[in-house]
MOPAC internal coordinates of N, CA, C and O (Angstrom, degrees):
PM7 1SCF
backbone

  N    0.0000 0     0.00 0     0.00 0    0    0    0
  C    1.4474 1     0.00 0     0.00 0    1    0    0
  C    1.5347 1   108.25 1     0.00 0    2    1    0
  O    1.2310 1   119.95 1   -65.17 1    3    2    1
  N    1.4125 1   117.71 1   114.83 1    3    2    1
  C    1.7691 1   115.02 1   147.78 1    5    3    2
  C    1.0777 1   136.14 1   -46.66 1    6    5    3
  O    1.2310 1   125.12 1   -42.19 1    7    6    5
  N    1.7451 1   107.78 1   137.81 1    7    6    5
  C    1.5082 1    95.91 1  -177.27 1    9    7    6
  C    1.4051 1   101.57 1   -76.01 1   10    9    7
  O    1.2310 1   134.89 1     2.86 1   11   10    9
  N    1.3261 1    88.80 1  -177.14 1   11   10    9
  C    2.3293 1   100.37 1  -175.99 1   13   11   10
  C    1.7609 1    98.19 1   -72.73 1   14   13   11
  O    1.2310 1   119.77 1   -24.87 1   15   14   13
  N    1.3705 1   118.05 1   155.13 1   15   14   13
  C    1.3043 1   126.34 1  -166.47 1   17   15   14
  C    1.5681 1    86.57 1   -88.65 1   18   17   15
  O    1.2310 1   120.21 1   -28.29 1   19   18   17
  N    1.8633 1   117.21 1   151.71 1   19   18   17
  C    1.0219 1   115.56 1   168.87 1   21   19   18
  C    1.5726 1   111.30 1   -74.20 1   22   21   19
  O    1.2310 1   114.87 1     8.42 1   23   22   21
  N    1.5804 1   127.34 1  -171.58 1   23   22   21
  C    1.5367 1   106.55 1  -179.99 1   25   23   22
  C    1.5375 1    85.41 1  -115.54 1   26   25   23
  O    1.2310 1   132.28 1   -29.64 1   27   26   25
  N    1.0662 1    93.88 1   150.36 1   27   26   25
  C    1.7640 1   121.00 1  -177.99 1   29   27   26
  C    1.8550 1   121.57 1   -60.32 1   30   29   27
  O    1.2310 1   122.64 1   -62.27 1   31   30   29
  N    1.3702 1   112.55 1   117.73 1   31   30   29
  C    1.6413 1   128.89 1  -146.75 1   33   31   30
  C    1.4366 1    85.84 1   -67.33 1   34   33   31
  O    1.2310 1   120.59 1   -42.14 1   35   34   33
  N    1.6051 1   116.49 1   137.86 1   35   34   33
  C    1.6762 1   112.93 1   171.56 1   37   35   34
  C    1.7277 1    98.04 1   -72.07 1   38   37   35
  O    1.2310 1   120.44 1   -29.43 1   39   38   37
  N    1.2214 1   116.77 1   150.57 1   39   38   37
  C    1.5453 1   124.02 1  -176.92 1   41   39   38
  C    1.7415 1    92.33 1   -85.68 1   42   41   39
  O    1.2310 1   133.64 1   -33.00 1   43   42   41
  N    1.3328 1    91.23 1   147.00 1   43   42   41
  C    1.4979 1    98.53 1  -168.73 1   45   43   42
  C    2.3554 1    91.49 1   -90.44 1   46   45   43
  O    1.2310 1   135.57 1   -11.19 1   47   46   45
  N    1.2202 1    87.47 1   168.81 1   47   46   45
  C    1.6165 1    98.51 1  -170.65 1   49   47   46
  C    1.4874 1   106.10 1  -104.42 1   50   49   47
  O    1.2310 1   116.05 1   -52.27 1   51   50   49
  N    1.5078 1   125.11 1   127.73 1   51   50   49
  C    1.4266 1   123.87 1  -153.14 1   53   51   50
  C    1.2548 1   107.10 1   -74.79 1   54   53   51
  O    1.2310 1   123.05 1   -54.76 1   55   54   53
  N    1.2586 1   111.76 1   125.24 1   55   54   53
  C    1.8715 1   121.21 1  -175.48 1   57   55   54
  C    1.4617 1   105.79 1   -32.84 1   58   57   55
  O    1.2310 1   119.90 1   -33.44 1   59   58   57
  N    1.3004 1   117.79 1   146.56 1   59   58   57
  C    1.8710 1   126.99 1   168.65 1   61   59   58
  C    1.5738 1    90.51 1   -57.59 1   62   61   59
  O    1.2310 1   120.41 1   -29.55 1   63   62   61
  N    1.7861 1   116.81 1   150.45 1   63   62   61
  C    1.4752 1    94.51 1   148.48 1   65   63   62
  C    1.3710 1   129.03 1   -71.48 1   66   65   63
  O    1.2310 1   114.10 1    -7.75 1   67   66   65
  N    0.7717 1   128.78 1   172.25 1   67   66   65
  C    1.7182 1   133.61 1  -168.28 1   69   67   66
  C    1.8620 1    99.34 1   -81.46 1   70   69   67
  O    1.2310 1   114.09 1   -35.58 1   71   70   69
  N    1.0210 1   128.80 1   144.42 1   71   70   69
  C    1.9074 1   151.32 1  -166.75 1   73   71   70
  C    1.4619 1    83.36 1   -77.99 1   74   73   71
  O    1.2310 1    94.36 1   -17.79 1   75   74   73
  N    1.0158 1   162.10 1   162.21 1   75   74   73
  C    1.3724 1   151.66 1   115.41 1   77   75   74
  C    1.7504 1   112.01 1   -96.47 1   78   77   75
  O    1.2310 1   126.29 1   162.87 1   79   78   77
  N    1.6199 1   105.52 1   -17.13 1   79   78   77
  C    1.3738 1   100.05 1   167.66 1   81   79   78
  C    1.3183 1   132.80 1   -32.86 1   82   81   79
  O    1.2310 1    98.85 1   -41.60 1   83   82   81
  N    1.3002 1   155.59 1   138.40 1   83   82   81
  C    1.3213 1   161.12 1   137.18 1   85   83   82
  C    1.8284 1    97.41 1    -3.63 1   86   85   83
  O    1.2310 1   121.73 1   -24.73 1   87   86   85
  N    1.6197 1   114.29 1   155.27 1   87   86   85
  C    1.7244 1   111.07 1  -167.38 1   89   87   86
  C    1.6877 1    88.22 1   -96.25 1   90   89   87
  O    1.2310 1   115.41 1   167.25 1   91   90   89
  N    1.2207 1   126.31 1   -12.75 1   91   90   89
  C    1.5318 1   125.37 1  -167.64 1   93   91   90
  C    1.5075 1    91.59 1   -84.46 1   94   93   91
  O    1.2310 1   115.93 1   134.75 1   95   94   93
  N    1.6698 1   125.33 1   -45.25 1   95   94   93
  C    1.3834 1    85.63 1   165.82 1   97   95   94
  C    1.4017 1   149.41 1  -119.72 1   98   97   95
  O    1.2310 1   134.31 1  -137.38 1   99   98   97
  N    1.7239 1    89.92 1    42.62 1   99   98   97
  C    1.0595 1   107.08 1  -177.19 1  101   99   98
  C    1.7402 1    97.17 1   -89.16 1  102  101   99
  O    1.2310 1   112.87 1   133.11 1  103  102  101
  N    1.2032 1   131.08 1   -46.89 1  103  102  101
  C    1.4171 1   142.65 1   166.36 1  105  103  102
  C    1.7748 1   112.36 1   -34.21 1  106  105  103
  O    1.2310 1   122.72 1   139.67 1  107  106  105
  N    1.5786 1   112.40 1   -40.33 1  107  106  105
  C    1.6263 1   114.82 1  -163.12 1  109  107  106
  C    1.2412 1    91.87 1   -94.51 1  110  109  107
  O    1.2310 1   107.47 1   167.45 1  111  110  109
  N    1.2554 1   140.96 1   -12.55 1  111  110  109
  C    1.6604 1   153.94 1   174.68 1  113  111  110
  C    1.5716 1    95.54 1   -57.11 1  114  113  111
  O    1.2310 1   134.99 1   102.51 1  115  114  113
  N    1.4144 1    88.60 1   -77.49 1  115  114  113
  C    1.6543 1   110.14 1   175.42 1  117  115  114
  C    1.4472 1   106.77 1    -9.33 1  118  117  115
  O    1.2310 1   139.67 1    85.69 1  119  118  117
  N    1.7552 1    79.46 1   -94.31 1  119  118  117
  C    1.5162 1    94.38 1   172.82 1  121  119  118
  C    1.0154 1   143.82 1   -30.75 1  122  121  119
  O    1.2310 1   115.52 1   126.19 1  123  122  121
  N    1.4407 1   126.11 1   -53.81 1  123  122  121
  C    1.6456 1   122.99 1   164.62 1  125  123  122
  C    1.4614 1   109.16 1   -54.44 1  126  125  123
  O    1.2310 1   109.76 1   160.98 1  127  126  125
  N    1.1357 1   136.81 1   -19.02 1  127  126  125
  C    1.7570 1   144.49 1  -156.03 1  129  127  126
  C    1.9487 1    74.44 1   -96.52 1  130  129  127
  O    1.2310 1   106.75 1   138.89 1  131  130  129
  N    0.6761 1   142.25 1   -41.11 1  131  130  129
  C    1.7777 1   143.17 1  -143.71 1  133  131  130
  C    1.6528 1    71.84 1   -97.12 1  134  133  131
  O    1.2310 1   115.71 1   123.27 1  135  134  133
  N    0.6677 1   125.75 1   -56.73 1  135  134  133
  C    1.9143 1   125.37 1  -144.61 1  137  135  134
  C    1.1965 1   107.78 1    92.72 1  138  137  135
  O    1.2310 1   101.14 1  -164.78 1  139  138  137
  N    1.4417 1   151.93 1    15.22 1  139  138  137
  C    1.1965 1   141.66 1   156.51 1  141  139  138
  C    1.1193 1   134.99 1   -40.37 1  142  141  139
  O    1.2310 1   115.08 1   -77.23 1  143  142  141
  N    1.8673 1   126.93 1   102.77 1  143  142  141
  C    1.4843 1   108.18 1  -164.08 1  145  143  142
  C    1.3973 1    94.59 1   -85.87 1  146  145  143
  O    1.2310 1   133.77 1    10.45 1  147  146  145
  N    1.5017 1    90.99 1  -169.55 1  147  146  145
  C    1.8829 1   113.58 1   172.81 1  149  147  146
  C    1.0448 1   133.16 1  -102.72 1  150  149  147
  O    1.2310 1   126.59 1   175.98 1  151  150  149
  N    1.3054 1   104.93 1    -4.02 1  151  150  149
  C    1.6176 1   118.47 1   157.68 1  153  151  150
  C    1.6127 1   140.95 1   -48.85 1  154  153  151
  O    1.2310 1   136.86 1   129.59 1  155  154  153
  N    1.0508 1    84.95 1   -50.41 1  155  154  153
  C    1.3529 1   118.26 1  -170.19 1  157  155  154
  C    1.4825 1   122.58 1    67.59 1  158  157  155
  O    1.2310 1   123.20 1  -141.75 1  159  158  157
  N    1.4586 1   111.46 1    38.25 1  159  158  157
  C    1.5755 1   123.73 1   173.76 1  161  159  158
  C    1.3166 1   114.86 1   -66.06 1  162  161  159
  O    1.2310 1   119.09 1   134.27 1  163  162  161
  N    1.7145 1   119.35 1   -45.73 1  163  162  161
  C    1.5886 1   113.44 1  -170.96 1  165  163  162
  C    1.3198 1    88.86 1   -81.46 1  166  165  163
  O    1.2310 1   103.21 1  -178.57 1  167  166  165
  N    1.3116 1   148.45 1     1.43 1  167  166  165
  C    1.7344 1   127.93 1  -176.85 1  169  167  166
  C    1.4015 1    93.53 1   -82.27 1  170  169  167
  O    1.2310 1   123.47 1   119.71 1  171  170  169
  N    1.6193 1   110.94 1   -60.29 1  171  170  169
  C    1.1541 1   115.18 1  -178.38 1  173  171  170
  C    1.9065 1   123.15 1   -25.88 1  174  173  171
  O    1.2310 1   132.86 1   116.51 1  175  174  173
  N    1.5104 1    92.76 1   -63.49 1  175  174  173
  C    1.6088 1   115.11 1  -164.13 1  177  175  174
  C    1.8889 1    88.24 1   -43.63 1  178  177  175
  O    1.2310 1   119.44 1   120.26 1  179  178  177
  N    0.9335 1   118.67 1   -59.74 1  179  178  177
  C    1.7648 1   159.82 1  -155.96 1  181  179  178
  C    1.4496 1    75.21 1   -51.85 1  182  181  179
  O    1.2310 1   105.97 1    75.42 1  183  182  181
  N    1.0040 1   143.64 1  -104.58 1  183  182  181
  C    1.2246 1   170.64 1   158.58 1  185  183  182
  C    2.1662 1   108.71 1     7.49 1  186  185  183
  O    1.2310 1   137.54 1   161.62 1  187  186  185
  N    0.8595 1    83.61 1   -18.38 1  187  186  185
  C    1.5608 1    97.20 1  -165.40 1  189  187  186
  C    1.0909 1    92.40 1  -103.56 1  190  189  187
  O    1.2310 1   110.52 1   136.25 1  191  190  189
  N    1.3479 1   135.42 1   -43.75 1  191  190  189
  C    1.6371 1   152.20 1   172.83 1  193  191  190
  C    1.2407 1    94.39 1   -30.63 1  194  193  191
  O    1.2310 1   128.32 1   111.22 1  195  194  193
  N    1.7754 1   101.58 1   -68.78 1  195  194  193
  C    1.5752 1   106.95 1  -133.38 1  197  195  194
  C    1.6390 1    85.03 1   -78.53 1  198  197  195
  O    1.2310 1   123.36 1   110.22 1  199  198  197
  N    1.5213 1   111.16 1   -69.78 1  199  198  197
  C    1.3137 1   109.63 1  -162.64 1  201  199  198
  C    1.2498 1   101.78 1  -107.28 1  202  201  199
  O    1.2310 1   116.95 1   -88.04 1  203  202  201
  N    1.2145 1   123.41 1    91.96 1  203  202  201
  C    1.6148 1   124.86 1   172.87 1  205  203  202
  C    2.2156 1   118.70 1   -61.52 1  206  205  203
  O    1.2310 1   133.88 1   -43.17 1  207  206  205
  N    1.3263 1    90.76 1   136.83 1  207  206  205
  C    1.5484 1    87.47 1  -170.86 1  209  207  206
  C    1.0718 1   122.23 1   -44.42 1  210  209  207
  O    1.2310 1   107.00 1   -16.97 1  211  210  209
  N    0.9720 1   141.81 1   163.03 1  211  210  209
  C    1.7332 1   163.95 1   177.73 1  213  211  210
  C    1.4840 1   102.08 1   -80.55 1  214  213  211
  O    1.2310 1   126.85 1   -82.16 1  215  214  213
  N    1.1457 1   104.44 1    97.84 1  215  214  213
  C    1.7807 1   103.77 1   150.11 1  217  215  214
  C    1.2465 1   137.39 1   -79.62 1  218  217  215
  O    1.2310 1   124.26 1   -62.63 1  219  218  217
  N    1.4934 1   109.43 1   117.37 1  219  218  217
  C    1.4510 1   130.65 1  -170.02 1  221  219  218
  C    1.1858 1   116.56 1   -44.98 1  222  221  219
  O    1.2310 1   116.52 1   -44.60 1  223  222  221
  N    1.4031 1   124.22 1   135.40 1  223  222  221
  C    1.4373 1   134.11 1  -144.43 1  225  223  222
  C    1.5869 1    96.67 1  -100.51 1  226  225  223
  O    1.2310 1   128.72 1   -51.80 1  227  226  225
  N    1.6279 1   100.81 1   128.20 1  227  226  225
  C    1.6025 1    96.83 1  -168.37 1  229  227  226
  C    1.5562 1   106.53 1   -87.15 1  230  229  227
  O    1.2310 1   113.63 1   -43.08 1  231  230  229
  N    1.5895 1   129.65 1   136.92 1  231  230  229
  C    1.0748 1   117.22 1  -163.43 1  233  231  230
  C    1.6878 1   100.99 1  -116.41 1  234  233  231
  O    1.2310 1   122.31 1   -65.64 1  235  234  233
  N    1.6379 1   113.18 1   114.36 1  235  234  233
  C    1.5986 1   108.46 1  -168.37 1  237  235  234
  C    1.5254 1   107.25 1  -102.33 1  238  237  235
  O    1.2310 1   120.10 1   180.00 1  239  238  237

């Protein structure tokens, strides 16, 4: 009698090579890929959405 067959090892997937670039531009890469400007106009707009400013309390 044979023993039971072991079950067959999944093949591992060949490592990425490693970035060696600097992380600053690996981050501004990012970023342009995101569309993130440098303004910061759509944060702003965004921002007004969520929590729109406080109007100053009129004192009579």
């Amino acid at each position: 009698m044979k023993p039971p067959k072991k079950p067959a090892k999944a093949k591992k997937a060949a490592p990425k090579p490693k970035d060696t670039r600097p992380q600053r531009e690996r981050f501004e890469e990012a970023a342009r890929q995101a569309g993130v400007d440098e303004t910061g106009e759509a944060f702003e707009r965004a921002m007004e959405v969520v929590a729109p400013p406080k109007k100053p309390k009129s004192s009579a």
